[in-house]
C-alpha positions in Angstrom: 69.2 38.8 81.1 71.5 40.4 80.4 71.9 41.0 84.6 75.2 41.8 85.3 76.6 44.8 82.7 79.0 44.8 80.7 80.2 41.6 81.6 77.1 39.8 80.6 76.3 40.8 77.1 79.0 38.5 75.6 77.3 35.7 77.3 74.2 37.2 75.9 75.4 37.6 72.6 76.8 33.5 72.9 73.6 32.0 73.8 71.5 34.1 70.8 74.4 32.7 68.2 73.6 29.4 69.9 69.7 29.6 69.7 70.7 30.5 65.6 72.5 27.2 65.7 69.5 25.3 67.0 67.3 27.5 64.2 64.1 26.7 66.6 60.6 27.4 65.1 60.8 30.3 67.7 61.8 31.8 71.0 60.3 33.8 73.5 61.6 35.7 75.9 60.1 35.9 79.2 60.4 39.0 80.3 63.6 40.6 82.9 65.6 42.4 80.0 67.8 43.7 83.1 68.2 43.8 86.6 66.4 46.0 89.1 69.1 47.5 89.9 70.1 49.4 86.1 68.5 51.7 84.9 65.2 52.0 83.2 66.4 54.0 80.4 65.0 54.7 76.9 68.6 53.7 75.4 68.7 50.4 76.9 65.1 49.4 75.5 66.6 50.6 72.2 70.0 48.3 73.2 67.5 45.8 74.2 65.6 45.7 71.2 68.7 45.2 69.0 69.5 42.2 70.5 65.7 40.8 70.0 66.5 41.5 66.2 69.7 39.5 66.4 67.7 36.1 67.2 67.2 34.3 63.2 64.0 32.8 63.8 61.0 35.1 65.6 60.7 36.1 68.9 58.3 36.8 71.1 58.9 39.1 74.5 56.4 39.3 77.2 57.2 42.1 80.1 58.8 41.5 83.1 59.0 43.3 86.3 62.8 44.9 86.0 61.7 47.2 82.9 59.1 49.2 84.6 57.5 47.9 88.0 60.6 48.5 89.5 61.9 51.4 87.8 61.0 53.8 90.5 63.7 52.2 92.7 66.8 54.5 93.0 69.8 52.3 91.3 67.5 51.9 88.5 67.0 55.6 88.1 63.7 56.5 90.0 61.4 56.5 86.9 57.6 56.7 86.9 56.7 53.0 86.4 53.6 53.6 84.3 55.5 56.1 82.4 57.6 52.9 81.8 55.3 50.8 80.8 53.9 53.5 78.1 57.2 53.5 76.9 57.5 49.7 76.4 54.8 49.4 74.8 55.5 52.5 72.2 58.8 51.1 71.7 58.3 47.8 71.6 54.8 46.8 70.1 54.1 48.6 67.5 53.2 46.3 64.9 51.7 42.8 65.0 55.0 41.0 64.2 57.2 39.4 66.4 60.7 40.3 66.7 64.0 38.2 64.7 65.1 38.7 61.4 62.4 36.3 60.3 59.0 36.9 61.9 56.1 35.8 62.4 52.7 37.2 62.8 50.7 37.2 66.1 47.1 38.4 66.8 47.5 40.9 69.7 44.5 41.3 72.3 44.1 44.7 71.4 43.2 44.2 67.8 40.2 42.1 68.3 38.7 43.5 71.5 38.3 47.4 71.1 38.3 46.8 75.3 42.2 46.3 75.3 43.2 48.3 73.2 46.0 49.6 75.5 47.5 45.7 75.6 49.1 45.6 73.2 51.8 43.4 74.8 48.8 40.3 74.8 48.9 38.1 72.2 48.5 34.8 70.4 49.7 32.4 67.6 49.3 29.3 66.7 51.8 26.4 65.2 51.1 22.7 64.7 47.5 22.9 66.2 49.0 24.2 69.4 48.1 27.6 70.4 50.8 29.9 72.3 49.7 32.9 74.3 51.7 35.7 75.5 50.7 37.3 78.9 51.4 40.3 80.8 52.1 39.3 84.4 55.4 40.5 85.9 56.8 39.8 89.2 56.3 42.3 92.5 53.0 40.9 92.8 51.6 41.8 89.5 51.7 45.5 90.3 49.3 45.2 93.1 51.1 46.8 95.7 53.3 50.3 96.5 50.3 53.1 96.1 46.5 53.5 94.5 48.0 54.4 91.5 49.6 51.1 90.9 46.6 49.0 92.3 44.5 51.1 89.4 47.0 49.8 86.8 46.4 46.5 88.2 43.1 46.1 88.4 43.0 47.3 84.6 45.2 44.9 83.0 44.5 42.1 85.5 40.8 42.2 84.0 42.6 42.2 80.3 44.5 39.4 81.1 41.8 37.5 82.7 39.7 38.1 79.6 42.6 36.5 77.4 43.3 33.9 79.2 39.4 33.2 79.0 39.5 34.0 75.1 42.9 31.3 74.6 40.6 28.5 76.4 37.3 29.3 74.4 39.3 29.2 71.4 41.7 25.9 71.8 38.4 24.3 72.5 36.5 25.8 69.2 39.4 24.7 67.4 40.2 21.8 68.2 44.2 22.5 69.4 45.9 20.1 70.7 47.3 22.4 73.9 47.8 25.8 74.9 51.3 27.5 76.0 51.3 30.3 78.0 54.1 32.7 78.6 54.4 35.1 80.7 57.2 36.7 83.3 55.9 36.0 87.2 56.5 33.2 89.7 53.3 32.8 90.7 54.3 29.9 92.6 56.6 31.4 95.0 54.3 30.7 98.1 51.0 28.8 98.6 49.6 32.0 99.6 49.7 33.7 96.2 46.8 31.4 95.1 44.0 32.0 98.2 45.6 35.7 100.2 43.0 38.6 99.3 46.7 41.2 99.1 47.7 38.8 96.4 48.5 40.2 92.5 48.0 36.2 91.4 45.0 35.0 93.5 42.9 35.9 89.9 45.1 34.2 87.0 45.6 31.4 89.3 41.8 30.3 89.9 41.5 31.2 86.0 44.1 29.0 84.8 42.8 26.4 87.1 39.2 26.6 86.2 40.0 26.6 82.6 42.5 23.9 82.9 40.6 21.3 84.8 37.8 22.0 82.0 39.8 22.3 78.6 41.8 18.3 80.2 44.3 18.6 77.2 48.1 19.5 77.9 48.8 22.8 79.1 52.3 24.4 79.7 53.3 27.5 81.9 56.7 29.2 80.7 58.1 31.7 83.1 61.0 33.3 84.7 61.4 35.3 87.5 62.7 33.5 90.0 65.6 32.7 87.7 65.8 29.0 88.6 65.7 25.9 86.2 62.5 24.2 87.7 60.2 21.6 85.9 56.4 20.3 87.9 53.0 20.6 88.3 52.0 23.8 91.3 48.8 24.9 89.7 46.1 22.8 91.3 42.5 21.9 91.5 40.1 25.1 92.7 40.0 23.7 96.1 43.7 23.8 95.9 43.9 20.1 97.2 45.2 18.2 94.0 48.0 18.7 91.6 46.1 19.5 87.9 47.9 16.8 85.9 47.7 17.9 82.7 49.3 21.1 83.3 53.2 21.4 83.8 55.2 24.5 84.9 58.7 25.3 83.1 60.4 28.2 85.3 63.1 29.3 82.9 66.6 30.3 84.8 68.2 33.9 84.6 70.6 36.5 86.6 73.5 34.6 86.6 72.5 32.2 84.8 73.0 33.3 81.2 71.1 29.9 79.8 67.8 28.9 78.1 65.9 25.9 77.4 65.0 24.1 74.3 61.2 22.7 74.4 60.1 20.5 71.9 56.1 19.7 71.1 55.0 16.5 69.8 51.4 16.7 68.7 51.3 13.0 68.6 52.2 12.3 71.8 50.1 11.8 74.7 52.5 14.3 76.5 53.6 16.2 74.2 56.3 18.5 75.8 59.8 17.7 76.1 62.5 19.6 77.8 66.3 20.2 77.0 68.4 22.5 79.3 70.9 24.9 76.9 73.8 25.0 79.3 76.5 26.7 77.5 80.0 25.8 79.5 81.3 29.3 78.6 78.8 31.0 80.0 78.9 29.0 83.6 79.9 30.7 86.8 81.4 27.8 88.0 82.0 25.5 84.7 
């Protein structure tokens, strides 16, 4: 969000006041700052960023696939996607604080591993002995697809990513956390397929996450968007893909049309620590 311009910035601009009147410990933002079909433009990632800096409390954006995979689609002004992504992350990662008038700070990826040091957009904190992780996975199969320049990108960053979602495990464990959060911008549950097919941009993260899930057996939570419906289970499953891996729940946040957001609340006394309440502003309803 916002999808649908101008019309949907005041619906933007209601559910930020509304997040200020909740004043949560934070917010992220997962990923789709438009649609595919505006443009990719430097003055939108500057419109963009103003309204990050409206939220009170910090927030934290990961990438989505609207703000540069797609960008070399005509409507959204044929752009050179990895020119795209250079430019989102010179325009918005240039420091180690989150975004909001009050911030916080966040260890990126490519501060402590001289590897990464392109991903910038990676990154980690940690609140209540709970550890959050921000990821770079958009949608249109992570990238892998279109041409061999794409594919390269891929490959690259999947192995970055891979390496921090590695990292976020090994460290939750050292530490002692309670659970891990992950947030990132694909539906990597849109088919079965995306977890076993050799063409898919998923196949990776997903036997990670599953790997390291089944071995960390504390509660871990998937934020995403994407597929811009309000959606609350338990897809990622066991290696052999046969059983559901119960200690991990899936939050697909909605989007488009759907001008909304959800409140999640973590208890770290609780056996299951994560609750969910939807923010469904009437107002901002197609069909109130």
């Amino acid at each position: 969000m916002p999808y649908k311009l101008p019309d949907d910035y005041v619906r933007y601009e209601r559910l930020i006041s509304e997040i200020n009147k909740k004043n949560p410990s934070f917010s992220i933002f997962i990923g789709d700052t438009k649609s595919g079909s505006t443009p990719c433009s430097d003055e939108y990632n500057q419109t963009v960023k103003g309204y990050f800096n409206q939220f009170t409390s910090p927030l934290i954006y990961s990438i989505g696939d609207n703000e540069w995979t797609d960008c070399h689609r005509m409507l959204a002004g044929s752009y050179d996607p990895i020119e795209r992504l250079d430019n989102l992350r010179s325009t918005f990662f240039t420091t180690n604080k989150s975004f909001g008038r009050r911030q916080t700070q966040l260890t990126r990826q490519a501060d402590i591993d001289s590897r990464y040091q392109k991903f910038v957009e990676n990154s980690y904190w940690v609140k209540n002995q709970f550890l959050f992780v921000s990821l770079h996975i958009p949608g249109s199969n992570n990238n892998f697809e279109r041409d061999e320049r794409a594919k390269s990108e891929y490959y690259e960053r999947n192995q970055a990513n891979l390496n921090w979602i590695q990292s976020a495990f090994t460290l939750a464990s050292s530490k002692g956390y309670l659970g891990i959060i992950f947030g990132y911008q694909a539906d990597m549950f849109y088919t079965p397929a995306q977890a076993i097919n050799e063409d898919s941009g998923y196949r990776d993260t997903l036997h990670a996450l599953s790997k390291s899930a089944q071995e960390f057996k504390k509660p871990v939570l998937l934020i995403h968007g994407d597929s811009h419906r309000l959606i609350l289970d338990q897809p990622l499953k066991t290696l052999d893909q046969k059983y559901a891996l119960e200690n991990v729940l899936r939050l697909q946040i909605m989007g488009a049309e759907q001008v909304q957001a959800v409140e999640i609340k973590v208890d770290p006394k609780a056996e299951q620590p994560f609750s969910f309440i939807p923010i469904l502003l009437r107002q901002n309803m197609n069909q109130p």
